[in-house]
C-alpha positions as CSV (number, residue, x, y, z in Angstrom):
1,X,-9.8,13.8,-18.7
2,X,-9.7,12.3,-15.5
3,X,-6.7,10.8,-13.2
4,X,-4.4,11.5,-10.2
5,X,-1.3,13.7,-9.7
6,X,1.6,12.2,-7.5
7,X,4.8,13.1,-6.8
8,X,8.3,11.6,-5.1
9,X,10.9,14.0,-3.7
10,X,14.1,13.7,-1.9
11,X,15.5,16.0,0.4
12,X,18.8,16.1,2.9
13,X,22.6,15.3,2.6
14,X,23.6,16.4,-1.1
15,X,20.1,15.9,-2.2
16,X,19.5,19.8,-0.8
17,X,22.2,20.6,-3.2
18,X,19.7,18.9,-6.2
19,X,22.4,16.0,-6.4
20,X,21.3,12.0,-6.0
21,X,23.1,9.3,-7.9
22,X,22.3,8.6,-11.3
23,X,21.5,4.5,-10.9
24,X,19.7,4.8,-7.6
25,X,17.6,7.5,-8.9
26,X,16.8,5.5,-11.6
27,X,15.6,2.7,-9.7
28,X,14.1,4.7,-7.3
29,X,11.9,6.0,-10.2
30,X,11.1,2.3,-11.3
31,X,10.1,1.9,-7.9
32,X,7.5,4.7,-8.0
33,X,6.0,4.2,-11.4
34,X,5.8,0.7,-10.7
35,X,3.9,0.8,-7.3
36,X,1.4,3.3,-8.7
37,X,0.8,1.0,-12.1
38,X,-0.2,-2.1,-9.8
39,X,-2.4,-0.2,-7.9
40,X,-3.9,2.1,-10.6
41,X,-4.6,-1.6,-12.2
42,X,-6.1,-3.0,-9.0
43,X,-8.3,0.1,-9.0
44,X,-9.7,0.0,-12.4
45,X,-9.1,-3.5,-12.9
46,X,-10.1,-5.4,-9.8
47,X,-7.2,-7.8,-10.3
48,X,-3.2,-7.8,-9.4
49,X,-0.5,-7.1,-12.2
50,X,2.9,-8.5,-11.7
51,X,4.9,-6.0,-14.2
52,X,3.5,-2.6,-14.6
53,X,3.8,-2.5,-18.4
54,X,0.3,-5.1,-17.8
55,X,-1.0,-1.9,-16.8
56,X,-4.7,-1.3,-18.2
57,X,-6.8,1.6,-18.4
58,X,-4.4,4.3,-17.6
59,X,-1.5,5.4,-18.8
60,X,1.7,7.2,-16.2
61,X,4.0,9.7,-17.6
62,X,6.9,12.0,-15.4
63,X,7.3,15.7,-16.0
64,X,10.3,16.8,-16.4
65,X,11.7,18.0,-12.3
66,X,12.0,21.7,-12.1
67,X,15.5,23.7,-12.5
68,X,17.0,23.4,-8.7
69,X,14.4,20.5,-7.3
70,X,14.0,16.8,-7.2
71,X,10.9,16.3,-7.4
72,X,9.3,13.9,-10.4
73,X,5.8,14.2,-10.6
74,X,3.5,11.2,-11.9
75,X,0.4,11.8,-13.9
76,X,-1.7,9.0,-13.9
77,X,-4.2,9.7,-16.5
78,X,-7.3,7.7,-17.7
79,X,-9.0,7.8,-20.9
80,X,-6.2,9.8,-23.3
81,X,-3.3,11.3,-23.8
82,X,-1.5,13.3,-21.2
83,X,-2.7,16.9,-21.3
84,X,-1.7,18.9,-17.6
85,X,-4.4,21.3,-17.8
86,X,-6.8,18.3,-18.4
87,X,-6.6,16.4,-15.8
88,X,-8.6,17.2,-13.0
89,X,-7.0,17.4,-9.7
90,X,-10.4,16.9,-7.6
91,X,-11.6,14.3,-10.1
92,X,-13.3,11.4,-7.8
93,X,-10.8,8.4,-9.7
94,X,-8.2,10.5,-7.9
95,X,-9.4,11.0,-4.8
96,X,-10.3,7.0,-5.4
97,X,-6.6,6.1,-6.4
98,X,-5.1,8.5,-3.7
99,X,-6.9,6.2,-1.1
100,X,-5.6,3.3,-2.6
101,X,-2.2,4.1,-2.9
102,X,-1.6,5.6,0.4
103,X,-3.2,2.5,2.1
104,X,-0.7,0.4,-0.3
105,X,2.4,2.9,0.9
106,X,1.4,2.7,4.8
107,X,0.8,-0.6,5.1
108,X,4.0,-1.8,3.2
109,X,6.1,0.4,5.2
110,X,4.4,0.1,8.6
111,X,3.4,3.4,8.9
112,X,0.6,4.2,11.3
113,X,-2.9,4.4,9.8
114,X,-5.0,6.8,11.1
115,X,-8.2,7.4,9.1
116,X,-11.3,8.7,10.2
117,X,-13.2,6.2,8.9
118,X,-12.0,2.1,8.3
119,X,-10.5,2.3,5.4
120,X,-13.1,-0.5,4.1
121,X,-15.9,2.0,4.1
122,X,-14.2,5.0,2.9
123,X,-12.8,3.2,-0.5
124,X,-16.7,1.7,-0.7
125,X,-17.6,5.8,-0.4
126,X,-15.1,6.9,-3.0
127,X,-15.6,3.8,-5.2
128,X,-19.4,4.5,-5.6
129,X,-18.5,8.3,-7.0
130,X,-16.3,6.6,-9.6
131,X,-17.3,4.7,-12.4
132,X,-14.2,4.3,-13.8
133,X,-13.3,1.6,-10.8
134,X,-14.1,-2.0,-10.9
135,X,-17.3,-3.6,-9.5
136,X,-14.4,-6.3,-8.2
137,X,-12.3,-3.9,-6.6
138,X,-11.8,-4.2,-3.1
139,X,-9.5,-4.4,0.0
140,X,-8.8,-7.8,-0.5
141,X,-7.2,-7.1,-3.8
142,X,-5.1,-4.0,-2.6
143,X,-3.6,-6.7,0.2
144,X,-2.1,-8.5,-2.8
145,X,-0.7,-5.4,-4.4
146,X,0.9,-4.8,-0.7
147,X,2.9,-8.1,-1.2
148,X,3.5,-7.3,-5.4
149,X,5.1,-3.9,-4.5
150,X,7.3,-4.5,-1.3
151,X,10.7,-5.0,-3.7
152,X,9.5,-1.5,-5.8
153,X,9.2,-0.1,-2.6
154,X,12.7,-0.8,-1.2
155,X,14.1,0.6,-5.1
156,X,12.4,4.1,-3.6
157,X,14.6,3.8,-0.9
158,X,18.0,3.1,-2.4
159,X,19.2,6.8,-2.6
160,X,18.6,6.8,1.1
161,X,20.3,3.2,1.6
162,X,22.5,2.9,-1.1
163,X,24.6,6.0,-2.4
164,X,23.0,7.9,0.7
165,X,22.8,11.1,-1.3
166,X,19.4,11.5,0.6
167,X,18.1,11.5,3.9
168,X,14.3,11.4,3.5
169,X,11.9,10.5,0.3
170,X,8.4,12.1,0.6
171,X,5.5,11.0,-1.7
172,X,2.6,13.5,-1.6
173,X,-0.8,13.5,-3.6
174,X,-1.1,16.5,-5.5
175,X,-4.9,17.8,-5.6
176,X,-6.8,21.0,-5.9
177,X,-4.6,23.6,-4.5
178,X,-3.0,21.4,-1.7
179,X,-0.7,18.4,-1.6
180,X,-1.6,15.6,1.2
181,X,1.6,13.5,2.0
182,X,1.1,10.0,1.9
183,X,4.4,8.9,3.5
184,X,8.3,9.6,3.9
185,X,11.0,7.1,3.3
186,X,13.9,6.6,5.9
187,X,16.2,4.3,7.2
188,X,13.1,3.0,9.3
189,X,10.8,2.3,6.9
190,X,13.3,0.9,4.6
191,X,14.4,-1.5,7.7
192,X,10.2,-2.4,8.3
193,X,10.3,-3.8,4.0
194,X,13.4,-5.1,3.8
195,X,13.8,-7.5,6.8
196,X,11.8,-9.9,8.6
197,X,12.7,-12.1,11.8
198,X,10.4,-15.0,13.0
199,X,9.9,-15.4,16.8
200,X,11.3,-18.4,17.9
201,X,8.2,-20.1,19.5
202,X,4.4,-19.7,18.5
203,X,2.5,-17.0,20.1
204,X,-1.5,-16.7,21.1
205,X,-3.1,-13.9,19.2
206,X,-6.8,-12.7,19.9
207,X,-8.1,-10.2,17.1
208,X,-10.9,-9.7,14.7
209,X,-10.6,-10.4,11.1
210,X,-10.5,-6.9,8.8
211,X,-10.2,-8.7,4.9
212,X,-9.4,-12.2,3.8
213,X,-8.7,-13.2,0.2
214,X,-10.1,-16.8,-0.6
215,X,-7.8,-17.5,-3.4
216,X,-4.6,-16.8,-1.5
217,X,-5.6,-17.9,1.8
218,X,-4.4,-13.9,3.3
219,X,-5.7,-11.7,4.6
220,X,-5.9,-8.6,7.8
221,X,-6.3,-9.0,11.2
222,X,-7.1,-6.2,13.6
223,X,-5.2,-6.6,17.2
224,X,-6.7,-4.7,20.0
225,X,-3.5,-5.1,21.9
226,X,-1.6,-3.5,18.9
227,X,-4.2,-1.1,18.0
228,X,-3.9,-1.7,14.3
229,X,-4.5,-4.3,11.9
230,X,-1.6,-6.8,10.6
231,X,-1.3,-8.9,7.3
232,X,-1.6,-13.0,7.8
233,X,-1.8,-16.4,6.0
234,X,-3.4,-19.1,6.5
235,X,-1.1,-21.9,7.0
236,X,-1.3,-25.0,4.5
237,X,-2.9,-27.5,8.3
238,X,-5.4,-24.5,8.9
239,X,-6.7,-24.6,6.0
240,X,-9.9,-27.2,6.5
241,X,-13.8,-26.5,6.3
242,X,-13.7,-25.9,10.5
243,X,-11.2,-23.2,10.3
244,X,-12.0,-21.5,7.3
245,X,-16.1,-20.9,8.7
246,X,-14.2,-19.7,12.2
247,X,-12.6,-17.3,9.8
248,X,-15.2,-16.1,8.1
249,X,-17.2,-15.9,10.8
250,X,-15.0,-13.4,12.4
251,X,-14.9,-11.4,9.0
252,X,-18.9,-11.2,9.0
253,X,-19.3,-10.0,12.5
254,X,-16.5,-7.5,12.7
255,X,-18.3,-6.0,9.3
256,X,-21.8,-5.8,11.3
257,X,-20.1,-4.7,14.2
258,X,-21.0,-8.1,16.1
259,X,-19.8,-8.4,19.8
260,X,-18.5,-11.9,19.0
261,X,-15.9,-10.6,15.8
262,X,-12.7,-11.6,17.7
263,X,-10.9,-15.0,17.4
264,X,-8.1,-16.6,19.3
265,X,-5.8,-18.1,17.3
266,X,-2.0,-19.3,17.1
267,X,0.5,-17.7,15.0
268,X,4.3,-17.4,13.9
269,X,4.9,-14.1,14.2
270,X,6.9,-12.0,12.2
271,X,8.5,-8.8,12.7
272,X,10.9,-6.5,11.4
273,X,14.3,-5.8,13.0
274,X,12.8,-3.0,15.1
275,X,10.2,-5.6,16.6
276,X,6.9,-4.2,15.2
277,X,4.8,-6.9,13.4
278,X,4.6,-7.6,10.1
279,X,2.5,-10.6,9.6
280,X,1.0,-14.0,11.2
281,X,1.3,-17.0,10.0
282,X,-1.6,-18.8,11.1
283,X,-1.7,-22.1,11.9
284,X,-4.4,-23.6,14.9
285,X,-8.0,-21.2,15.3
């Protein structure tokens, strides 16, 4: 039986004492399942769920936390009923979904991505060694999840935010006989999901274009000035035959590794209340 193992934990202010309140625990559950439902979907699916019950191929079920700890760990198993000893924790889905998720988690939160390879080619890698995965699966479609999941994401933080009977969340992929944290929640992470400001006046932007999603006009931009890539849509007045090839354009040669791949373009920008960037909206190239 093949699948992933996750698991969410919270740790500082009464949380060390194994206490978190009961209704933000809850939701901070909901939050988790959720997230990894829409993206378990996207990966075996090649299309975006809105409510995880949609979720196809896979089923997620919680063990029960240890005496003295708060960690819940999520089983995401394909093809059966849950069985711990079955499900492989070096299975290629897994190390497919782990990918997936912690892309997902990193870019919703603003954390720092920092993988040897573009994360393009490493799903394409892991996606060939699992057949379970969809032929439409892609980057494009894990951008969309990024927007679906945002409000599960904030529920992960509301011990943190709300009853503040934690400090820090941490997520962590369990596999073989080492666990690979994907990301901890804080006050800063929960500020970067949770509010947005828009710069006054229209800025110039030059970057290269990473993914774009022809159906909902968004899409990734890589920023050499920023050193990362940032989420964008296409404005409804840039939306015209001219545009759209400059666009694409961009796409091709930054995947062939052109010298031409970058694009100037203008953009409202906006950024969380910390002033890091969360997205364009573009509307002159």
């Amino acid at each position: 039986m093949s699948g992933a193992i996750f698991s969410l934990s919270f740790e500082g202010s009464i949380a060390d004492r194994n206490i978190l309140g009961a209704y933000d625990a809850a939701a901070a559950l909901r939050g988790f399942e959720r997230s990894l439902a829409l993206t378990t979907h996207a990966v075996l699916n090649g299309n975006i769920i809105v409510q995880a019950p949609a979720l196809k191929g896979a089923e997620i079920y919680f063990e029960p936390p240890a005496r003295g700890s708060w960690e819940s760990i999520a089983l995401v198993v394909l093809g059966g009923m849950w069985a711990l000893n079955n499900v492989s924790k070096d299975s290629p889905i897994g190390h497919l979904l782990y990918s997936a998720y912690d892309y997902v988690m990193k870019s919703a939160t603003g954390i720092s991505v920092d993988y040897d390879k573009p994360i393009r080619v490493l799903l394409e890698e892991a996606k060939k060694q699992a057949p379970e995965a969809s032929e439409n699966f892609n980057i494009d479609v894990l951008d969309g999840v990024i927007e679906r999941v945002e409000r599960s994401i904030e529920e992960m933080h509301r011990p943190i935010v709300e009853s503040k009977t934690a400090i820090v969340a941490n997520i962590t992929y369990n596999h073989g006989s080492t666990d690979t944290k994907i990301a901890s929640l804080d006050h800063q992470t929960y500020e970067y999901i949770s509010q947005s400001i828009e710069r006054p006046k229209p800025e110039t932007v030059l970057g290269a274009i990473s993914s774009y999603n022809i159906n909902s006009f968004t899409g990734r931009v890589f920023v050499p000035d920023l050193g990362r890539t940032v989420p964008f849509l296409l404005s409804e007045t840039s939306r015209g035959t001219k545009e759209i090839d400059r666009l694409t354009s961009s796409l091709r040669a930054n995947a062939l590794r052109l010298d031409d791949e970058t694009m100037e373009f203008e953009a409202i920008v906006i950024e969380s209340v910390s002033g890091r960037i969360k997205r364009y909206i573009i509307f002159d190239i």
